[in-house]
DOGUSE-295530 format. One record per residue (C-alpha): residue in three letters; x, y, z. Coordinates in steps of 0.05 Angstrom, whole numbers, padded with zeros to 5 digits, always signed. Each point is the difference from the previous one (the first is absolute). Layout:
ALAXYZ...
***
This chain:
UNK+01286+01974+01814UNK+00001-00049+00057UNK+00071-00017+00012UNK+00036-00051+00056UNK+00061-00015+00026UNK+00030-00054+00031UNK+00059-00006+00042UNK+00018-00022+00075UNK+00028+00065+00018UNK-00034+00069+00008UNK+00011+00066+00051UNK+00013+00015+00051UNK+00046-00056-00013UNK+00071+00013-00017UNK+00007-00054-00063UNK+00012+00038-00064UNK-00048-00041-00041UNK-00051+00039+00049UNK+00016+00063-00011UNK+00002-00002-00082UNK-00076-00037+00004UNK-00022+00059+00037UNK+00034+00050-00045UNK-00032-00030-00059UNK-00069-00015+00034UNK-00009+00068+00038UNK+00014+00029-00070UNK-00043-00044-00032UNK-00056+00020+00045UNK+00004+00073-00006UNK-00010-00011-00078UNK-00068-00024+00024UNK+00007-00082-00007UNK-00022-00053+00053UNK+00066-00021+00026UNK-00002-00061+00051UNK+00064-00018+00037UNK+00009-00072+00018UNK+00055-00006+00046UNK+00017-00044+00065UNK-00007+00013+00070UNK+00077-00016+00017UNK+00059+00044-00003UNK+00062+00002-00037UNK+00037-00003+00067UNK-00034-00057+00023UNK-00058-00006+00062UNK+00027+00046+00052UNK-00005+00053-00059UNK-00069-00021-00024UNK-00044+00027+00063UNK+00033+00077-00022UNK-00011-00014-00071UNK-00084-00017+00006UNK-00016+00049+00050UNK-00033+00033-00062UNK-00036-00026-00067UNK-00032-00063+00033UNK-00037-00042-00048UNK-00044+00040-00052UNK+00013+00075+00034UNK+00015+00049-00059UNK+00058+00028+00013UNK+00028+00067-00029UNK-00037-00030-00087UNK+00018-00055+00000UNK-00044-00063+00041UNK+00046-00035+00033UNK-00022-00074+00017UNK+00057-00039+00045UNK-00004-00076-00004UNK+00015-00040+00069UNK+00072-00027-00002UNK+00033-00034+00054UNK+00058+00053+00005UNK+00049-00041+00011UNK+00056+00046-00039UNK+00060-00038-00031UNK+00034-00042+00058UNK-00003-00058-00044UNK-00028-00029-00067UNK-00058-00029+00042UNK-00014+00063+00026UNK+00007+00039-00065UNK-00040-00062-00031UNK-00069+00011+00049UNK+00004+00070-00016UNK+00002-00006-00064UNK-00049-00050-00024UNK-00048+00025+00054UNK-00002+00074-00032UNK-00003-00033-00071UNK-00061-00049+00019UNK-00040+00066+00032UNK+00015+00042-00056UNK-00023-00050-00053UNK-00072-00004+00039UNK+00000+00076+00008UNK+00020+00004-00073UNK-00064-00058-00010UNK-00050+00039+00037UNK+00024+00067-00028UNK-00046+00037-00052UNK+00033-00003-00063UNK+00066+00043-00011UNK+00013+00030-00052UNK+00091-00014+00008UNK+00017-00034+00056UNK+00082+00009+00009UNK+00030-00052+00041UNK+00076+00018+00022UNK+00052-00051+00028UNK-00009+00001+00071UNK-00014-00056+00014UNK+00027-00048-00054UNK-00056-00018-00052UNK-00052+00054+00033UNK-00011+00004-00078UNK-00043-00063+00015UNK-00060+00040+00032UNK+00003+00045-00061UNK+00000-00058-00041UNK-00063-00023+00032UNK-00039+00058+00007UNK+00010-00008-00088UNK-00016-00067+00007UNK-00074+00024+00025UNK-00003+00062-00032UNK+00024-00013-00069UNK+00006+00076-00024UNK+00034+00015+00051UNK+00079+00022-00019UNK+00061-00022+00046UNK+00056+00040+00016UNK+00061-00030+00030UNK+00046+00047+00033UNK+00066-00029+00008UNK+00048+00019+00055UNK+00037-00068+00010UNK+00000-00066-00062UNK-00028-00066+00032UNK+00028-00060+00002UNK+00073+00030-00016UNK-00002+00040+00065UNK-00016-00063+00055UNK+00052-00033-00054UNK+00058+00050+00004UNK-00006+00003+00074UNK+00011-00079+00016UNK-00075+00002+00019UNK-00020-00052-00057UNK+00047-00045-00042UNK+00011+00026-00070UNK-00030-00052-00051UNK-00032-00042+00054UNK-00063-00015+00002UNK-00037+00056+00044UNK+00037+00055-00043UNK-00031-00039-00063UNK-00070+00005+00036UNK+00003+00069+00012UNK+00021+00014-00071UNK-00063-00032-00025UNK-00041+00032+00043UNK+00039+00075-00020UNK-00001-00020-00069UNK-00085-00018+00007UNK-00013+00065+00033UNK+00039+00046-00048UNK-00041-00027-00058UNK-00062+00030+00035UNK+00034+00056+00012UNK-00014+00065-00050UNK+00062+00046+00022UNK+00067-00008+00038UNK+00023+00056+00037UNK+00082-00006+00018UNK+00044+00047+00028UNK+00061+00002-00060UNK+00014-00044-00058UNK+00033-00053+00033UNK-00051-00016+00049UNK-00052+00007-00056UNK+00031-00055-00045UNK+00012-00050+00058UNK-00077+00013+00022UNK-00025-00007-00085UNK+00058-00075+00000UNK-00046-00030+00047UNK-00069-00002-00048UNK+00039-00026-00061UNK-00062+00005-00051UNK-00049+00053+00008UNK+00031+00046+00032UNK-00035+00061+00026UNK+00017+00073-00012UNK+00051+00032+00042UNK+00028+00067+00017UNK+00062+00024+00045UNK-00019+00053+00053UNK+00039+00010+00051UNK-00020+00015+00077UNK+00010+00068+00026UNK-00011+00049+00060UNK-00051+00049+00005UNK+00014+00075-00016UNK-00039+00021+00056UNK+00056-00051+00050UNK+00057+00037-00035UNK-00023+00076-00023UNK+00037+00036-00045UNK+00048+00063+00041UNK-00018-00044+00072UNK+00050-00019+00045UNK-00013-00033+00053UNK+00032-00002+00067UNK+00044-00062+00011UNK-00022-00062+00039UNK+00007+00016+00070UNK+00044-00073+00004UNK+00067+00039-00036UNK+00000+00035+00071UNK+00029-00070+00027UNK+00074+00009+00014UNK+00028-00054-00055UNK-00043+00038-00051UNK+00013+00070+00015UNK+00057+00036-00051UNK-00001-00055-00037UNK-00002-00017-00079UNK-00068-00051+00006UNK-00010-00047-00061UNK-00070-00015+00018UNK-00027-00069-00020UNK-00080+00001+00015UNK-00043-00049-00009UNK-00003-00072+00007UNK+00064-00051-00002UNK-00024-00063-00027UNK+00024-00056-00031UNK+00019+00037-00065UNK+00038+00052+00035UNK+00077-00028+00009UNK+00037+00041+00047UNK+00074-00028-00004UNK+00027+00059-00052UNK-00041+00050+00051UNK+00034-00019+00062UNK+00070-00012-00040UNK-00005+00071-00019UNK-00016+00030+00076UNK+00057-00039+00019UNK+00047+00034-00046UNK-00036+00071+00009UNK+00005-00020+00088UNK+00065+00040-00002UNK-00017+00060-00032UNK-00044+00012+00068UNK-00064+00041-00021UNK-00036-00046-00050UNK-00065-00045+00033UNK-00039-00056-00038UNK-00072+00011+00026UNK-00051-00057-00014UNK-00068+00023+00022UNK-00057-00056-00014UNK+00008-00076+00012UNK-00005-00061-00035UNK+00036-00074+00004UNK+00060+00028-00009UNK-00001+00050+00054UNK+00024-00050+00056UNK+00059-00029-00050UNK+00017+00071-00018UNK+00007+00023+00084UNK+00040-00070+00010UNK+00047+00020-00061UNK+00012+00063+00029UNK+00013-00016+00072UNK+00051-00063-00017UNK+00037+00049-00037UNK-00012+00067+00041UNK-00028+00042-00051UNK-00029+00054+00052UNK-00003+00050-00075UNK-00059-00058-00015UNK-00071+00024+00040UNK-00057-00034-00001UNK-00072+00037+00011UNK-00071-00028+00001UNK-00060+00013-00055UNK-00024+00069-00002UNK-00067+00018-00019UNK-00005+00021-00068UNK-00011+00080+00017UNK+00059+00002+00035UNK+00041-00029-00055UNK+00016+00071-00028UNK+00026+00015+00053UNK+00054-00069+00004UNK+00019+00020-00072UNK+00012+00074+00023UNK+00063-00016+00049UNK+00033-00045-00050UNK+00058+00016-00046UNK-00021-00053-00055UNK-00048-00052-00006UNK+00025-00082-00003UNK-00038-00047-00034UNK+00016-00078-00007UNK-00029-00054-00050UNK+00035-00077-00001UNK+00021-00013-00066UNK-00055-00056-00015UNK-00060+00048+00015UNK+00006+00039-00070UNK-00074+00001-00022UNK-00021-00047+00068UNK-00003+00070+00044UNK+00005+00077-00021UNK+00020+00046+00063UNK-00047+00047+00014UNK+00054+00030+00046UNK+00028+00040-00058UNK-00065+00047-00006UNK+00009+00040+00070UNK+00066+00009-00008UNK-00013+00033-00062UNK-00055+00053+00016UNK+00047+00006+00067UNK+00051+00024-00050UNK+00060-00047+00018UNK+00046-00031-00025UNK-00006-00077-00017UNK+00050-00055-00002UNK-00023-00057-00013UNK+00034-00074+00002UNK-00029-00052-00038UNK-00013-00038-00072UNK-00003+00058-00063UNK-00073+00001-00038UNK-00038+00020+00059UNK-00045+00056+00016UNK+00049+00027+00049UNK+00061-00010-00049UNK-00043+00030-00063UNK-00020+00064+00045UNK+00071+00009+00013UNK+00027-00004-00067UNK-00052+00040-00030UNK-00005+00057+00050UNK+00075-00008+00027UNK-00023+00006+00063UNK+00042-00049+00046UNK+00054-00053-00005UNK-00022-00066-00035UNK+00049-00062+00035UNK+00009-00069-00003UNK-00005-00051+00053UNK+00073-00007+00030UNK+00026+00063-00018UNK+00023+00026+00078UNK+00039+00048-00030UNK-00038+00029-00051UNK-00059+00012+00056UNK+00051+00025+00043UNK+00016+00048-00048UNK-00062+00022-00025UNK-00013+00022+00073UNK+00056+00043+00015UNK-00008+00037-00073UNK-00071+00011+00032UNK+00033+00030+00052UNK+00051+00039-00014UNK-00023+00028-00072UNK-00058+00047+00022UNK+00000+00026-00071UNK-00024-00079-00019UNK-00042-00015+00048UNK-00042+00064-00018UNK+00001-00015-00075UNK-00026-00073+00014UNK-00052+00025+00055UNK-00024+00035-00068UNK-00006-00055-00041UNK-00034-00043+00056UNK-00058+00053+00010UNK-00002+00014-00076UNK-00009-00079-00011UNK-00060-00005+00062UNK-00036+00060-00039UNK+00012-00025-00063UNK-00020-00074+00004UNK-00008-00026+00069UNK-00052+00049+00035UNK-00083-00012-00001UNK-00006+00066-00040UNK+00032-00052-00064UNK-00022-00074+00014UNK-00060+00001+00030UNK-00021+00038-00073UNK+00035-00058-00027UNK-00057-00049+00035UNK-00053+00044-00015UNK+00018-00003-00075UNK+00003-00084+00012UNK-00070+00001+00038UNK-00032+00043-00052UNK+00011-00052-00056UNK-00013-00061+00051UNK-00079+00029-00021UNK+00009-00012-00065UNK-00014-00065-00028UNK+00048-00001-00055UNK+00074-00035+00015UNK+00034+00027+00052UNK+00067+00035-00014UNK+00070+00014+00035UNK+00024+00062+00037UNK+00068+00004-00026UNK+00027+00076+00005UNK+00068+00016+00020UNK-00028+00036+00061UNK-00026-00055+00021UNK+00055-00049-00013UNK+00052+00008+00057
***
């Protein structure tokens, strides 16, 4: 089975979308397809981080299964719209000739990253006809650049970029989202003929995260406002749909108490608004740390007490936080503050694994923390549930079965149909 993938991002860079292409095509490879890799020759982290990032896999090199073609971007990272803009429309215009030139596949699956990557898919179909499309949705386009202030709701780009979604799910044969929420916003945009669809969410690989391991601690708890201290670890990215006014209410109200630390290891747009926050208001329990690379992340989660995770009200079905999956096969606690109906809010109420809060609630995150804390008895009992919910549902050992099962019936000509199992729904 000849099988691509499209998407900006791919290791050695850090950006998640990366790392869950290579699960998938690595796995797909050592079933015996022809899995190509389409990806950019930028970084996640911008230029200075693109020379480390293509040291390796330079155009057409096979690397580890998978052939792993990267596409000349500028590499500007995300300084500005512009920048994000050349980027973006640069990797999409080489991707759609590679995608021309390409031999025909037999499922090309076109993620999110960038916006409308689905396009190349799209025309890869458009000269192969029996070709299928697969789009893999980690983030819903046009409601994301809307929510965000980056278009105007209604006006007359959004509208555009509608059509243009709306055009390209009607050649699409299956939509891939990561829970039910996102899944229905993704299906709104084609209106009429809509394509099948199927929740699965992302995960972490057993192999990261083995079953009995633990590993040693990041060596960065060894820094003097870390050490002895009750970490709530937020890891990963800060972007625009990660608020952090309840967070750094909370470590305001927990500052007294003396041995609790907010550690933020990753980056985003956020980041710098986050750092201001907490040096106007001295919140020295609030530490900021760079992007790790993703072995090491074990290791983050290790130190921590609990894991934090964030999601802005308006992003319910726009974005589904992948942070949630490490935290679980770390075994930790998660509390999480944000809208109810997402995949981090679901895992929580069906394992009861963490702390599910809303936005503005200081106190109850405040709370939430020191019962972390203090009750060792309930932090072990939720540490439980977190594992038991990564091995259950959100491990490669159950979805990537879940895509070989889709993939499988992509050969068949027959209508396609809809993974819907409750494993897979979370």
């Amino acid at each position: 089975m000849r099988v691509s993938f499209v998407n900006l991002f791919y290791p050695p860079d850090v950006a998640p979308s990366g790392s869950f292409v290579a699960s998938l095509a690595e796995h797909r490879a050592a079933m015996g397809d022809e899995v190509t890799v389409i990806c950019g020759s930028g970084a996640y982290l911008g230029r200075a981080a693109t020379r480390a990032s293509t040291s390796a896999a330079k155009t057409g090199l096979p690397v580890e299964g998978p052939r792993v073609i990267r596409v000349w971007t500028p590499g500007l990272g995300k300084a500005s719209t512009a920048h994000r803009l050349a980027d973006y429309l640069s990797f999409l215009a080489g991707a759609a000739m590679r995608l021309v030139v390409s031999p025909r596949q037999d499922v090309v699956v076109a993620l999110t990253s960038p916006p409308y990557a689905l396009i190349a898919a799209v025309v890869h179909r458009l000269v192969h006809p029996r070709a299928r499309v697969v789009y893999w949705s980690h983030d819903v386009y046009p409601d994301a650049a809307e929510e965000y202030g980056t278009i105007r709701a209604g006006g007359a780009v959004s509208r555009v970029l509608r059509s243009v979604q709306r055009w390209l799910l009607r050649k699409t044969d299956h939509v891939i989202a990561l829970d039910e929420a996102m899944l229905g916003r993704t299906l709104a945009h084609a209106r009429v003929g809509l394509p099948a669809g199927s929740v699965i969410p992302n995960w972490e690989r057993m192999s990261l995260f083995p079953r009995g391991e633990d590993p040693e601690p990041w060596e960065g708890y060894e820094a003097p406002e870390l050490a002895g201290r009750f970490v709530v670890l937020y890891l990963g990215n800060l972007g625009y749909g990660h608020p952090t006014s309840t967070i750094t209410g909370a470590a305001e109200a927990l500052a007294e108490d003396g041995d609790v630390t907010f550690l933020f290891v990753g980056g985003g747009v956020r980041y710098p608004e986050l750092a201001e926050e907490a040096r106007r208001r001295g919140l020295d329990d609030v530490v900021l740390r760079g992007y790790v690379p993703k072995e090491v992340t074990p290791s983050v989660l290790a130190g921590a007490g609990c894991a934090l995770i964030s999601l802005d009200d308006g992003s319910r079905g726009i974005m589904s936080p992948c942070k949630l999956h490490g935290a679980l096969a770390s075994g930790l606690p998660v509390v999480y503050v944000g809208p109810v109906g997402t995949n981090v809010d679901e895992a929580i109420e069906r394992y009861a694994c963490g702390s599910s809060l809303r936005h503005g609630d200081v106190d109850g995150l405040a709370d939430a923390v020191r019962r972390l804390r203090d009750d060792a008895d309930l932090a072990a009992e939720l540490s439980r549930n977190a594992r038991r919910a990564f091995e259950d549902a959100y491990c490669d050992e159950r979805t990537l079965p879940l895509f070989d099962e889709l993939f499988e019936h992509l050969r068949e000509p027959r209508p396609l149909w809809s993974v819907r199992t409750d494993r897979g729904r979370a």
